[in-house]
C-alpha positions, -999 to 999 in steps of 0.1 A, spaced: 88 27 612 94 13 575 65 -6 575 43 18 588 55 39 561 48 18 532 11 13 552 1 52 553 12 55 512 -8 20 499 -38 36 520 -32 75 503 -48 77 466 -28 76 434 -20 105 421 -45 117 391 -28 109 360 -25 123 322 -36 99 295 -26 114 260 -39 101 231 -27 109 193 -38 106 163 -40 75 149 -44 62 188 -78 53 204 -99 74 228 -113 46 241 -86 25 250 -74 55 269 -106 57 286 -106 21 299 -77 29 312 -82 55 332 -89 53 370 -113 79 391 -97 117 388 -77 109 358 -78 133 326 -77 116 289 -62 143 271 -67 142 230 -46 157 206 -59 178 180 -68 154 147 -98 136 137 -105 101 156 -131 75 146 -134 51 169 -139 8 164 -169 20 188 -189 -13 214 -227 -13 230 -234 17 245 -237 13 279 -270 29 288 -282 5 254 -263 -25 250 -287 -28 212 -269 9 198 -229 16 197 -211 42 212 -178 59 196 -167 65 232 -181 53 263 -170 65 300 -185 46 327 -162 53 356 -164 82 381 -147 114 377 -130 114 342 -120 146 325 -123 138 285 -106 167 275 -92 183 235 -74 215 246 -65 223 212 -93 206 199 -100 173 183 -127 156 163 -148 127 165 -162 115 133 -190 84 132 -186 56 119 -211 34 105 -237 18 130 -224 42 157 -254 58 174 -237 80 200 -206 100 197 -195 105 236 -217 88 265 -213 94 300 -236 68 315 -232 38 345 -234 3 335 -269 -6 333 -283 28 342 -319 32 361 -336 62 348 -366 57 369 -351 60 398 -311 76 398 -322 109 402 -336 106 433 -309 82 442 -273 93 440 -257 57 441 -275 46 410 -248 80 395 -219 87 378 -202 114 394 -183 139 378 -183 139 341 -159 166 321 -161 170 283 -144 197 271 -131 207 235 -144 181 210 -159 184 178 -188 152 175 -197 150 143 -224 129 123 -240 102 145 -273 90 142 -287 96 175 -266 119 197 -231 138 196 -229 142 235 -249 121 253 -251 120 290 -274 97 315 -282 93 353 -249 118 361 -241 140 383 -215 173 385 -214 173 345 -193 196 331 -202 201 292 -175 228 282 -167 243 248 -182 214 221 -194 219 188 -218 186 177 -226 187 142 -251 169 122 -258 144 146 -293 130 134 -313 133 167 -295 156 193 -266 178 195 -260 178 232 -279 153 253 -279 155 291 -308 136 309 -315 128 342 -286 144 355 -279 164 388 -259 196 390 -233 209 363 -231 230 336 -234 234 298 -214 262 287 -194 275 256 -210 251 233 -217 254 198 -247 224 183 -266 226 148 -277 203 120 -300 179 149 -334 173 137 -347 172 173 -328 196 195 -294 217 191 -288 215 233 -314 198 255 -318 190 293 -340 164 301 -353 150 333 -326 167 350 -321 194 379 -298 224 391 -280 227 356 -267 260 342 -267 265 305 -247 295 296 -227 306 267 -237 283 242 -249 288 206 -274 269 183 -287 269 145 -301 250 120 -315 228 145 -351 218 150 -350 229 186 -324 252 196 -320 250 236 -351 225 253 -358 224 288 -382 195 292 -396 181 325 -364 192 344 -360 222 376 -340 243 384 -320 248 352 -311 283 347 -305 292 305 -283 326 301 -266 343 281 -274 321 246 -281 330 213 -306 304 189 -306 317 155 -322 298 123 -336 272 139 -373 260 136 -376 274 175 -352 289 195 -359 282 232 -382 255 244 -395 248 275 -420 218 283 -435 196 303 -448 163 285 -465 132 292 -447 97 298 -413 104 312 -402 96 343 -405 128 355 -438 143 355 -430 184 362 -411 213 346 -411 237 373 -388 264 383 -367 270 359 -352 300 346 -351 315 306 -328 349 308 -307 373 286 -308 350 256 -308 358 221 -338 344 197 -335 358 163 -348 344 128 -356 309 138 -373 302 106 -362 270 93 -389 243 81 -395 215 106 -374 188 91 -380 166 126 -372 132 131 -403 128 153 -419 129 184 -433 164 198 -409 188 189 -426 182 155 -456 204 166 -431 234 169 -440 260 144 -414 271 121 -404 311 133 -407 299 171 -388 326 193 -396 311 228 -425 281 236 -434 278 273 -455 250 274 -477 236 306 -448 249 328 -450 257 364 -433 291 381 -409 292 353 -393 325 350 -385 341 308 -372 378 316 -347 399 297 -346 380 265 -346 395 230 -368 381 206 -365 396 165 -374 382 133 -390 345 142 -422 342 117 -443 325 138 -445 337 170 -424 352 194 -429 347 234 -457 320 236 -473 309 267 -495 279 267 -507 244 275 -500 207 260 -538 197 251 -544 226 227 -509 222 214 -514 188 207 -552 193 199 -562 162 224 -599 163 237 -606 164 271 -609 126 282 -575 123 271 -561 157 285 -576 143 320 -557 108 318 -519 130 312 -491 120 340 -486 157 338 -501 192 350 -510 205 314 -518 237 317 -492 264 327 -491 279 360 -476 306 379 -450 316 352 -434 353 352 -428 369 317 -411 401 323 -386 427 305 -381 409 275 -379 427 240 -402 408 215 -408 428 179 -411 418 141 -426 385 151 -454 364 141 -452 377 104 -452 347 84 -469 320 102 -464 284 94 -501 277 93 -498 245 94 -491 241 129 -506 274 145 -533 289 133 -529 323 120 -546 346 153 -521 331 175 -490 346 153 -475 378 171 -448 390 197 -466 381 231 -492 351 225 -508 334 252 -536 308 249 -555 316 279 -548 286 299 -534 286 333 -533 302 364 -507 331 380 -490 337 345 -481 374 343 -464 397 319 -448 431 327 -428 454 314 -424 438 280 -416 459 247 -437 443 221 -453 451 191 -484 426 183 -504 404 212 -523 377 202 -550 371 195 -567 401 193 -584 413 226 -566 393 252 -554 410 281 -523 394 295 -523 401 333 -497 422 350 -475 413 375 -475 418 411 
């Protein structure tokens, strides 16, 4: 009977333990430690780490890299991260050797079960938070500050949640989801981004409850070319906050460079995406914007027909949202000046409706945005 005793608890699972790490102490040796369930708890004080290759890009460093299934990297009292030279990426959830092409579809090319919760990330020259062929992410209660390209990165991930955040200073995007599905953003603030909140070539992401305020645009949603996933379909844009997104596009590059300064919301070559109940005020540009990526990025028509993506928008449902005092103060050089107001839409696209919007300008002139059914 003793032996089959000491047999049943080898076969049980440890028990999840408590890894708590001071200052003065490293996050990442406490990380390497820790075994599938585990929690690294830090104490409050400011960490910077010796940092190693990333492990979604062996040629950038990481301050912190988790590479094992389930980890809870948690600051209850909160704790920050500061960069150190060379260091790319702040925190990155990623497997070893990740395959973007293909782990989304493929839940063994995943990490599972990824928990940040708590930290401030500060300074890096790519991304504070940075998250990569994951699943059941949980993205809880971080502020990223001044990191150069992204505040809060998640891409190609499955399932989870961003909420309770807090991202600005990114010259690309405050808090993004990328290539990803069934994530809930909720709770979080941006400013003095680029982008505030981007939703690009993902599904299914539902965006509530958020506020983007002086930013170059507040909410994004877009489909673009050359990714490995080629839709941005379903997704849902509700009971945010937009308000004064006026700063000048200081971006580091790529599209998001296009954005007009005084961007409320940008819906751009989307499919069936839903934008309802938002409130949009003060952005000088324009303030709910419907259209598609060849007239946004001025291409001509051969080149339009050669995309990897549907350009044009489709089927999207823009309804009960308050959009006023927009489109006052154009930044003419990326929209010309008839396409400034509260509702604009480009023309482009079939099954886009509008209803019960309060609004005070359409643009341009004349066009008649169709009601919903």
């Amino acid at each position: 009977m003793r032996a089959l005793a000491l047999c049943v608890a080898a076969s049980l699972p440890a028990a999840a333990a408590d890894l708590v790490v001071r200052p003065g102490q490293s996050i990442q040796a406490a990380v390497d430690r820790a075994r599938p369930g585990d929690t690294v708890t830090v104490l409050p004080g400011t960490y910077v780490e010796a940092g190693r290759p990333c492990p979604h890009d062996a040629s950038e460093a990481c301050a912190v890299s988790v590479i094992t299934d389930h980890i809870n990297l948690v600051a209850p009292k909160g704790a920050t991260l500061q960069s150190a030279a060379g260091q790319s990426d702040g925190i990155a959830f990623s497997p070893p050797a990740p395959r973007p092409a293909t782990c989304v579809s493929t839940p063994s090319q995943r990490l599972h079960g990824a928990t940040v919760r708590g930290f401030t990330v500060r300074g890096f020259s790519s991304d504070g938070i940075f998250l990569l062929c994951a699943d059941g992410v949980v993205v809880d209660g971080n502020t990223a500050v001044d990191n150069r390209e992204y505040g809060i990165f998640p891409s190609h991930v499955v399932g989870g949640r961003l909420v309770g955040n807090h991202a600005s200073g990114a010259r690309d995007t405050g808090i993004y989801v990328g290539q990803s599905r069934d994530v809930l953003v909720e709770g979080n603030v941006a400013q003095a981004n680029v982008s505030g909140f981007e939703v690009e070539n993902s599904s299914g992401v539902t965006v509530q409850h958020n506020l983007a305020t002086g930013n170059t645009g507040g909410f994004l949603t877009f489909a673009l070319p050359g990714l490995d996933v080629h839709v941005n379909e379903s997704n849902t844009l509700q009971d945010n906050v937009s308000a004064f997104n006026n700063l000048a596009n200081a971006c580091s590059g790529g599209e998001v460079c296009l954005v007009p300064a005084g961007t409320g919301i940008l819906v751009l070559s989307t499919q069936r995406n839903v934008i309802r109940r938002n409130v949009v005020v003060g952005n000088d540009s324009v303030g709910i914007a419907l259209t598609d990526f060849c007239s946004a990025a001025a291409l001509p028509p051969d080149a339009c027909a050669r995309l990897d993506i549907e350009p044009l928008p489709n089927g999207n449902r823009i309804t009960g949202n308050i959009a006023v005092r927009n489109g006052g103060s154009p930044d003419l050089a990326r929209i010309p000046p008839e396409l400034a107001g509260d509702l604009v839409w480009t023309g482009t696209g079939d099954g886009n409706c509008w209803s019960r919007n309060l609004a005070g300008t359409i643009a341009p002139a004349g066009i008649a945005l169709p009601s919903c059914p």
